[in-house]
C-alpha positions in Angstrom: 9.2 27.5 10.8 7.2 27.2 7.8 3.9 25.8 8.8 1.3 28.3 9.5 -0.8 28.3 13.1 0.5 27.3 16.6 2.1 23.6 17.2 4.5 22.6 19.9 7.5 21.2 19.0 8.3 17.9 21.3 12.2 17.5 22.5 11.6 13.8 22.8 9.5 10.8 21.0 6.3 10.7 23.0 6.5 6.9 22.0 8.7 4.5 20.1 9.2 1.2 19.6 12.4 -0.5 21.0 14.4 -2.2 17.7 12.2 0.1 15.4 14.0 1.8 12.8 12.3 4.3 10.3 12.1 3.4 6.5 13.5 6.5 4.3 10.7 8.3 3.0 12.3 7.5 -1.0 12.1 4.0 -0.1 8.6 3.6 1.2 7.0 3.7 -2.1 8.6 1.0 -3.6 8.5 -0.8 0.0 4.9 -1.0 -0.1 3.9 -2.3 -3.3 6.4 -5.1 -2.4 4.4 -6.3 0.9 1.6 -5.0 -0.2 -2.1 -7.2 -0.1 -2.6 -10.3 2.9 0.1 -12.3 1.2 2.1 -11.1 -1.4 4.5 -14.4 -1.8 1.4 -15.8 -3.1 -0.4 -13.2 -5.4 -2.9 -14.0 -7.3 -4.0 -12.3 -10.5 -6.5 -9.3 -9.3 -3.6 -8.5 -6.5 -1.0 -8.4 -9.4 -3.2 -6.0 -11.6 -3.6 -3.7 -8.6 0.0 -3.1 -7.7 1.0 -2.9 -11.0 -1.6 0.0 -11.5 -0.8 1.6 -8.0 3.4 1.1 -9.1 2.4 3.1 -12.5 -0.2 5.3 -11.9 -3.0 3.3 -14.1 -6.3 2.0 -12.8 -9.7 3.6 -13.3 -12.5 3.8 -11.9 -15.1 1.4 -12.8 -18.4 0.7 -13.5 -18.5 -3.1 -13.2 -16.3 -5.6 -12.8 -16.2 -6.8 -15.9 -14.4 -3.8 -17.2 -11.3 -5.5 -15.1 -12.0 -9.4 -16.5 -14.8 -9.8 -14.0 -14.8 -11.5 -10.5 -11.6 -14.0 -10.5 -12.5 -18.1 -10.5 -11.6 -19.9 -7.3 -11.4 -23.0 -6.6 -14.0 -24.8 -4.2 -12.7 -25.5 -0.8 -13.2 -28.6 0.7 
């Protein structure tokens, strides 16, 4: 056992979801920055930016956000 301190080991899931099947943990990376954001079929450009830093390790921290090409223009609704 390599963790230090006192835990119980369960024999049996306290709870799980019938049809649910665990991602592998090497696949949940990539997994993530594909459904990542409220819709990602329909990206815009700020959500494209920020998986693209997450999927490379870029991004910064900022001081405004014009350091990033400022807030992004939206059309009106109606």
């Amino acid at each position: 056992m390599p963790w230090v301190g006192q835990y119980t080991a369960l024999r049996t899931l306290p709870f799980w979801l019938d049809g649910f099947a665990p991602r592998p943990s090497d696949e949940t990376a990539d997994w993530v920055l594909e459904n990542a954001v409220a819709r990602p079929w329909a990206r815009d450009a700020v959500d494209r930016r920020l998986v693209e830093e997450a999927r490379t390790g870029g991004g910064r921290i900022i001081d405004s956000e014009q350091q990033v090409g400022g807030y992004p223009q939206h059309r009106q609704a109606l």
